[in-house]
C-alpha positions in Angstrom: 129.7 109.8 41.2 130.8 106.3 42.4 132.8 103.5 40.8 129.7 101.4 40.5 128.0 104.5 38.8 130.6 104.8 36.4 130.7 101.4 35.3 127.3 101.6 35.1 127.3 104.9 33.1 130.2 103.1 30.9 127.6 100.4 30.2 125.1 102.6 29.3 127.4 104.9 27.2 128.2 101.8 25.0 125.0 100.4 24.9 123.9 103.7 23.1 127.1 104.1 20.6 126.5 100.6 19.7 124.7 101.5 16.4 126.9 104.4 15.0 129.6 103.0 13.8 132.9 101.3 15.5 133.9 101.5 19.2 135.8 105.2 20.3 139.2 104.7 20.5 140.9 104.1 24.0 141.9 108.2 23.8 138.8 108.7 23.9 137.7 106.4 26.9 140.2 108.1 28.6 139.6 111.3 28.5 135.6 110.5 29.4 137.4 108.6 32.8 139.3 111.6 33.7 136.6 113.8 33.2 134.6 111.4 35.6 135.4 112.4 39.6 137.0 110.0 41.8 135.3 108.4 44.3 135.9 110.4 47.6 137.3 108.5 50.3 136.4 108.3 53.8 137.9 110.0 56.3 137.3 107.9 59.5 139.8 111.2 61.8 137.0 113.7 61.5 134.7 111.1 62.8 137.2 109.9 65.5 137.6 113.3 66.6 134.0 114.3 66.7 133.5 111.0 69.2 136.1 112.0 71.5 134.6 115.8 71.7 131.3 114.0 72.7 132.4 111.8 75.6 134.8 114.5 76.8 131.9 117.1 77.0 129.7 114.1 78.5 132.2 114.0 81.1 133.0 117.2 82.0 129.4 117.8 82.3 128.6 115.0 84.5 131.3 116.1 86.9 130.6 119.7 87.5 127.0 118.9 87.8 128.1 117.0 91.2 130.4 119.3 92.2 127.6 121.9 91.6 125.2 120.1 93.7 127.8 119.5 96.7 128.3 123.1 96.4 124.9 124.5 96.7 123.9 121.8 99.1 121.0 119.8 97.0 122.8 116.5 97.4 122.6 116.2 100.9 121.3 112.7 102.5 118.7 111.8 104.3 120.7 111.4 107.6 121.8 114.9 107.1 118.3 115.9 106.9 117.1 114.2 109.4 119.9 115.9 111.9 118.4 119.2 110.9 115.1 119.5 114.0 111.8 120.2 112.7 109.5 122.8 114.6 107.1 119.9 115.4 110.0 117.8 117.3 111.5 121.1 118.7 107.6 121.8 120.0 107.5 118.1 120.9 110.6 118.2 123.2 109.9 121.4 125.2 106.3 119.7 126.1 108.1 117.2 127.0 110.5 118.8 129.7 107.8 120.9 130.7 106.0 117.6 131.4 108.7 116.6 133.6 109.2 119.3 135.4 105.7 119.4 136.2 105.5 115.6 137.7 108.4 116.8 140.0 107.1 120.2 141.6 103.8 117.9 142.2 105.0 116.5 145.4 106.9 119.4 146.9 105.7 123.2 146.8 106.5 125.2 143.9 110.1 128.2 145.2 110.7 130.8 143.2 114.2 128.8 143.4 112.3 126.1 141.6 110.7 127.9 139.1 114.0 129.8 138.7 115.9 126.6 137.9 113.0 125.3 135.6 113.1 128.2 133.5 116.6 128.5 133.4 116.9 124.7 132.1 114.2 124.9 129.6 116.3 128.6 128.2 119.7 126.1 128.0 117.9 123.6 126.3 116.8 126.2 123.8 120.0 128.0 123.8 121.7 124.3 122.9 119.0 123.8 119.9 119.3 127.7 118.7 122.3 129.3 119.4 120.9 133.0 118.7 118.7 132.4 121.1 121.4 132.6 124.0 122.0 136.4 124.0 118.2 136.6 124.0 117.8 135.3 127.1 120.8 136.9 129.6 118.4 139.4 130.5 116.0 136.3 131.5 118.4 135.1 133.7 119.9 138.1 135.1 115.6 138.8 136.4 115.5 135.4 137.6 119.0 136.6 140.1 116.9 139.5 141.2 115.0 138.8 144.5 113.0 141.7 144.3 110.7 140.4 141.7 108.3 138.3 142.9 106.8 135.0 141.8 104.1 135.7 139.3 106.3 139.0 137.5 109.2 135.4 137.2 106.7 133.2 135.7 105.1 135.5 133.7 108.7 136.9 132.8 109.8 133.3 132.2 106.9 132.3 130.1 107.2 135.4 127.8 110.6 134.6 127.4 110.1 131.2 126.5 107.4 132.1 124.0 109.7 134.4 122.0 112.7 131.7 121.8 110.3 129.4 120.7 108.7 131.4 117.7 112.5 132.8 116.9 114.0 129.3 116.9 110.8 128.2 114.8 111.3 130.9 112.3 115.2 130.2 112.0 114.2 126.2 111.3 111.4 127.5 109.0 113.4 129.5 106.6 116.2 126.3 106.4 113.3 124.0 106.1 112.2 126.7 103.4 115.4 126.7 101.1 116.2 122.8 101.9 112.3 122.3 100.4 113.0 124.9 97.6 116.8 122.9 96.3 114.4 120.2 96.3 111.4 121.2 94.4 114.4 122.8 91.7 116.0 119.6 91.7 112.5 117.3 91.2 111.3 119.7 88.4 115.0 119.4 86.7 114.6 115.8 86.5 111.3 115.1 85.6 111.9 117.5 82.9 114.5 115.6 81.7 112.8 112.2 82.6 109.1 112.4 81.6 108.4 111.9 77.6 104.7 114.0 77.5 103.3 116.9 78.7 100.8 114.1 80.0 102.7 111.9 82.0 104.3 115.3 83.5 101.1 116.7 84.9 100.2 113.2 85.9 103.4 112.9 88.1 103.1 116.4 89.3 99.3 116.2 90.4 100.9 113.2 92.7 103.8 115.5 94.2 100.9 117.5 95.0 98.8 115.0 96.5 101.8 114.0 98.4 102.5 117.2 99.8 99.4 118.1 100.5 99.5 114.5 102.6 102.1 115.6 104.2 101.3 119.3 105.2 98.4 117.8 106.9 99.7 115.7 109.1 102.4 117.8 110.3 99.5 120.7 111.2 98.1 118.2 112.8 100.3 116.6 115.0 101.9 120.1 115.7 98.0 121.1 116.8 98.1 117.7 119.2 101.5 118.6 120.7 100.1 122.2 121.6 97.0 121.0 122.9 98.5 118.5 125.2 101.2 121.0 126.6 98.6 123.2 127.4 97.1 120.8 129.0 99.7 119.9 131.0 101.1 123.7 132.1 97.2 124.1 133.6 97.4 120.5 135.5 100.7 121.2 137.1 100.3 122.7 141.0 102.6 125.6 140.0 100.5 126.7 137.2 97.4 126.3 139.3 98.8 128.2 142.6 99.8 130.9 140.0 96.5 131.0 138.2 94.6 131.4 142.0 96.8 134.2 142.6 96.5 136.5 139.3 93.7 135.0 136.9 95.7 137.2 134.0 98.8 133.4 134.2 95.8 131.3 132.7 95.4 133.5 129.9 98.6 134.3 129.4 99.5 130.4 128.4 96.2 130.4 126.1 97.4 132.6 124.6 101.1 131.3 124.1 99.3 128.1 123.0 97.3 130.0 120.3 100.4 132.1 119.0 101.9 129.1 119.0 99.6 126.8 116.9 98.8 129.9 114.5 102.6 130.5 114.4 103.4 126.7 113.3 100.3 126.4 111.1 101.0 129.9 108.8 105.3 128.2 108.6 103.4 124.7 107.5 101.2 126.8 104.8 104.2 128.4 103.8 106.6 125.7 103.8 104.4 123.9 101.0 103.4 127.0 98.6 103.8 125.0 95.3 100.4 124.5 94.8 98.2 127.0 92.4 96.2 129.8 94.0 92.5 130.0 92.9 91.7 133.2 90.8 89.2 135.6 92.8 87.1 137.3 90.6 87.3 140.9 91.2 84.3 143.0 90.1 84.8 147.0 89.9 82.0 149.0 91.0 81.3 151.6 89.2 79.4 154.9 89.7 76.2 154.5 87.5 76.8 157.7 85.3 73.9 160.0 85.3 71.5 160.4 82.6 72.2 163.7 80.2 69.3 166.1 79.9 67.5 165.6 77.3 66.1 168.8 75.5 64.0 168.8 72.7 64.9 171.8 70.1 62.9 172.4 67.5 64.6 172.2 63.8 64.2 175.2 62.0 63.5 174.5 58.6 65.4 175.8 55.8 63.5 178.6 53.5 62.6 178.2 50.2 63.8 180.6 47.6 60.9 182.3 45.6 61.2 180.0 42.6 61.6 176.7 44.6 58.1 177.8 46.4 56.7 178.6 42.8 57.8 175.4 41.4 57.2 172.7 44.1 54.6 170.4 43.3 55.3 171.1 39.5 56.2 168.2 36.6 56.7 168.0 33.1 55.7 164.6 31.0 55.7 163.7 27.9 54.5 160.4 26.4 53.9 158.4 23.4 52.4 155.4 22.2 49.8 153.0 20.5 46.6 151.5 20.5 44.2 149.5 18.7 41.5 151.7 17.6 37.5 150.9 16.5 34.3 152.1 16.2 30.6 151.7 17.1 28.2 152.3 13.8 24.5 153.5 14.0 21.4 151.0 12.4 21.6 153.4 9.5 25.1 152.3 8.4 26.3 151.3 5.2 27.3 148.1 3.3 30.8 149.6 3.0 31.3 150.7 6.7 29.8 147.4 8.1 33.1 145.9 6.0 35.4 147.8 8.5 38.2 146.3 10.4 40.4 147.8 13.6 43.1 149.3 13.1 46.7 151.0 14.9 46.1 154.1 15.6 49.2 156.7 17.5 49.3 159.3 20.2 51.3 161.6 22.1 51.1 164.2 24.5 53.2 167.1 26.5 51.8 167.4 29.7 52.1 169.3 33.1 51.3 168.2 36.7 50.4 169.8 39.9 50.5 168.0 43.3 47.6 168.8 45.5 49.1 166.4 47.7 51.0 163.5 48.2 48.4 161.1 46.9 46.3 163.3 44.2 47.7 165.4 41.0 45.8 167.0 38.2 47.6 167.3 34.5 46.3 169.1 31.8 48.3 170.0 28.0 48.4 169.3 24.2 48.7 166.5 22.3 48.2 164.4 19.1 46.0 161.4 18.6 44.9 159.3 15.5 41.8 157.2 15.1 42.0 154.6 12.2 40.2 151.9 10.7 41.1 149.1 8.0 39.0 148.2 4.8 39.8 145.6 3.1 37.9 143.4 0.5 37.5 141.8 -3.0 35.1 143.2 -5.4 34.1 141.4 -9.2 32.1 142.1 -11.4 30.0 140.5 -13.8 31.7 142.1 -16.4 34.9 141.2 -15.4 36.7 137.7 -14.7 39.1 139.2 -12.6 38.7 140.4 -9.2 39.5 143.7 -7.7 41.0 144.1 -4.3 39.8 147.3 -2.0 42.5 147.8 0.5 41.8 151.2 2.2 42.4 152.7 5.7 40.5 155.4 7.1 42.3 157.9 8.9 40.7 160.7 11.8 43.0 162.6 13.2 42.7 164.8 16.2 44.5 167.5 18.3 43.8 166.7 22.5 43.5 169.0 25.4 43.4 166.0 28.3 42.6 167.3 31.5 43.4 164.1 33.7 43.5 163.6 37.7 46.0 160.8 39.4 45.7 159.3 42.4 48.2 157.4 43.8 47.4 154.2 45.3 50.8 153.2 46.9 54.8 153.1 46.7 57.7 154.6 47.9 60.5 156.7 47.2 61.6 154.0 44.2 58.0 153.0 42.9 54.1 154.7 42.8 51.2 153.2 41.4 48.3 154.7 41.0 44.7 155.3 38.9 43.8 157.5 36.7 40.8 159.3 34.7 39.4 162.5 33.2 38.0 164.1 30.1 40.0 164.9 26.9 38.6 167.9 24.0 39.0 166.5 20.9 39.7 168.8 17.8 39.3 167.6 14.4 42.3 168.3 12.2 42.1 165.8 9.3 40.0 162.4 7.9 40.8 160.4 5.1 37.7 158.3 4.3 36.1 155.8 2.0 33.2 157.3 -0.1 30.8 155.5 -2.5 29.7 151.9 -2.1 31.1 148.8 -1.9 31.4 147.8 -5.6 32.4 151.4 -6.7 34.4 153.2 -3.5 37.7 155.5 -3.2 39.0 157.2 -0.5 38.9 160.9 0.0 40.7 163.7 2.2 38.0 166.8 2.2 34.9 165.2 3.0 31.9 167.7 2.4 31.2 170.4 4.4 28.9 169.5 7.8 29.8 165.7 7.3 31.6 165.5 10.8 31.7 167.5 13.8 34.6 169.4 14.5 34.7 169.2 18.3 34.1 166.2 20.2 34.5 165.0 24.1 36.7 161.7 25.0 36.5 159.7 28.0 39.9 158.6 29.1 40.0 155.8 32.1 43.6 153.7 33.2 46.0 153.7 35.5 50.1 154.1 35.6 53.1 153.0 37.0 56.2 154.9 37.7 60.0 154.5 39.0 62.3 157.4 39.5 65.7 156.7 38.6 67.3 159.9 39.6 66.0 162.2 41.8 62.9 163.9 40.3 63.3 162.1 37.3 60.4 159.4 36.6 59.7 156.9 33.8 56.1 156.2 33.4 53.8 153.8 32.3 50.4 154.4 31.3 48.1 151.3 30.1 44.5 153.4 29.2 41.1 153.5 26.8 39.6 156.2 25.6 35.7 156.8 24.2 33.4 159.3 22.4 31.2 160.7 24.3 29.8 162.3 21.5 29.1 160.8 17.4 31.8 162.1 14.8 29.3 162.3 12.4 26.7 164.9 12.3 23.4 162.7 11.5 21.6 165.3 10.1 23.7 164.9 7.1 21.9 161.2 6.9 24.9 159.2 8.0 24.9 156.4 10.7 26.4 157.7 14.2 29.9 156.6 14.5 31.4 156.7 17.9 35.5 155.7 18.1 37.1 154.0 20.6 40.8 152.4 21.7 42.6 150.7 24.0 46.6 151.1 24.8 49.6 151.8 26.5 51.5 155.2 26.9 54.8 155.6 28.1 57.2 158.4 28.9 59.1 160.7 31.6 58.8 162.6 33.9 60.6 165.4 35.1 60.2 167.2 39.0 60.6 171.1 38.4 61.4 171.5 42.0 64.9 171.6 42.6 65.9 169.2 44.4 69.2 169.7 47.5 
């Protein structure tokens, strides 16, 4: 905390005591400044000292960076450079003296003391350039001392020679040309990195190196292809060469082809000299043997065997269902007042069933079951007698034990859903009734009709269709919307009452269960 932030805190200290009660005492004030830091003060030594580290180190730097360079030989000058002979001037001068020495054996006739002394000077002007190229040539000059040998073995000899100290004196400029160029290109790519600010301006700068370079390495193949040409030229003009040339044809050919080692020679040290540039990628593709097709042989998949109760059960299901429907019935002309007065009514069912598959589309079912057939009556009867009314609310009840025999056929589905139609013939056996006797004004209900008054036996007509989904395997839940009709009357009519044939529509539903056993 500062002296202006302690005044300030001061300030706000009072500012906030100012409403309870009278001003602490000075004790108090002082023990609140001593518990208040000091303000630090500066210390401008570090800082001093920190300066001086930085321009010492800035120095020390700067000077061993040129000592470095004097040392490794990247600062040299240009005039230093340009002392150092490049392989085109080196290929430039000995055309040039071969030039010469050409002009002056035109007017006299070519010696092998001539020749001698020609090849001799052109070996000391190499020897002066290269000095490892001296102890090359003694044996050179020791052949040129022997008379035996005569004057095409010399020139050949001579030429041979020549082409040898030329390509070693070439190669011993190439490689100092080769680490002078690669100080350099260390040196440029220090300082631009140093220099440049982007990445951008970077490539920038080094696509024009390149461009430079590339400049450059062209003209120097160039005018080191010009100076070969026009010394060939000149070695097959000269008298010597073409006296030579009459005598053994195999002279001609052998300065082509120190004219072509030559100008391949300098062309490959030019490529190489400049190697900065990036190489295009050559796509290689690996070919492969095709591998050959495996035989294929079909084997047939034995299936597994059933045990004896999987083959007794397949095919086999279990259902039982349940539901409701609205039930009716169709009088005779012969009815009475109280049965025309008959309303539908709810009637139940429910049945236990078994199924056999004949095949994947049709299955026959056959079992037991319940069904109830009722009918509502309900109306208001007064007499004259009477001011009140009476109410008739009755319900007629037949009840009836089923033997279905049903066939399905399923329409389509998978493994999840079937759908399907389905129809057949049901038995009907009367086990009960509870119906309205009398007339209208004076009826009751009654549960033993007499004897002969309906048929115990009667044939339904059953016509619908279903819907199932199995949840688990060879479990199903079923749907079953369906009517059913009398083929036949309940009543017997030759105990004088009107035919009566039942009817009703509804839905069953249930589940299903596969007996098969399933993997």
């Amino acid at each position: 905390m500062t002296e202006n932030d302690s005044e300030k805190f001061y300030a706000d200290l009072r500012e906030k005591l100012a409403d309870y009660g009278s001003a602490p005492p000075e004790l108090v004030w002082e023990g609140i400044r001593q518990q208040v830091p000091a303000q630090p003060k500066r210390r401008w030594g570090r800082v001093a000292i920190l300066l001086l580290l930085l321009i010492t180190s800035l120095v020390v730097f700067t000077t061993s960076t040129r000592y470095w360079r004097q040392a490794t030989g990247l600062g040299q000058s240009a005039a230093g450079k340009a002392s150092v002979p490049s392989p085109s001037s080196r290929i430039a001068s000995s055309a040039s003296r071969a030039a010469q020495s050409g002009n002056a054996a035109a007017g006299t006739t070519p010696t092998p003391e001539g020749l001698a002394a020609e090849q001799s000077g052109l070996a000391g002007s190499l020897a002066e350039t290269n000095p490892t190229a001296t102890t090359a040539e003694l044996p050179l000059a020791e052949a040129k001392r022997t008379p035996r040998t005569s004057l095409l073995t010399k020139g050949i000899v001579a030429r041979d020679k020549e082409e040898k100290g030329l390509l070693r004196q070439q190669s011993v400029g190439t490689s100092d040309d080769r680490s002078r160029s690669t100080a350099k290109r260390k040196r440029r790519g220090i300082l631009l990195a140093a220099l440049l600010p982007s990445r951008r301006s970077t490539s920038s700068s080094m696509s024009g190196l390149r461009e430079r370079r590339g400049t450059q390495r062209t003209g120097l193949r160039n005018e080191t292809s010009k100076l070969n040409r026009s010394r060939l030229d000149r070695l097959r003009n000269r008298p010597a060469a073409r006296h030579l040339s009459s005598e053994q044809p195999d002279a001609t050919s052998s300065a082509t082809r120190f004219a072509s080692v030559t100008e391949a020679f300098a062309n490959q040290q030019a490529e190489q000299r400049f190697s900065n540039e990036l190489l295009a990628l050559l796509p290689v593709q690996l070919q492969l043997d095709e591998p050959e097709e495996p035989e294929v042989r079909r084997v047939k998949r034995q299936k597994a065997r059933r045990s004896r109760a999987a083959q007794l059960l397949r095919g086999w299901s279990v259902q039982v269902l349940a539901g409701s429907s609205l039930t009716y019935r169709t009088l005779g002309d012969s009815a009475r007042q109280v049965e025309h007065l008959e309303r539908p009514g709810i009637g139940y069912s429910g049945q236990l069933m078994a199924s056999y598959a004949l095949n994947k589309r049709l299955t026959v079912s056959t079992g037991l079951g319940y069904a109830e057939y009722a009918n509502n009556l309900k109306f208001q009867v007064k007499k004259a007698s009477q001011e009140t009314a009476h109410t008739v609310d009755f319900r007629d009840v037949y009840r009836f034990v089923t033997v279905p025999l049903l066939a399905q056929y399923t329409l389509g589905g998978n493994q999840r859903w079937q759908f399907g139609t389905q129809g057949g013939g049901t038995l009907g056996l009367l086990a009960g009734t509870r119906t309205t006797q009398g007339s209208a004004c004076n009826c009751s209900q009654a549960t033993s009709p007499p004897e002969g008054t309906y048929r115990n036996t009667s044939l339904l007509l059953t016509a619908g269709g279903f819907l199932s989904y199995q949840f688990a395997p060879g479990q199903w839940l079923t749907l079953r919307p369906q009517g059913s009709y009398f083929l036949n009357s309940l009543t017997d009519p030759t105990t004088g009452k009107a035919t009566r044939h039942p009817w009703s529509v509804g839905v069953q539903g249930g589940i299903s269960f596969d007996l098969e056993p399933k993997k």
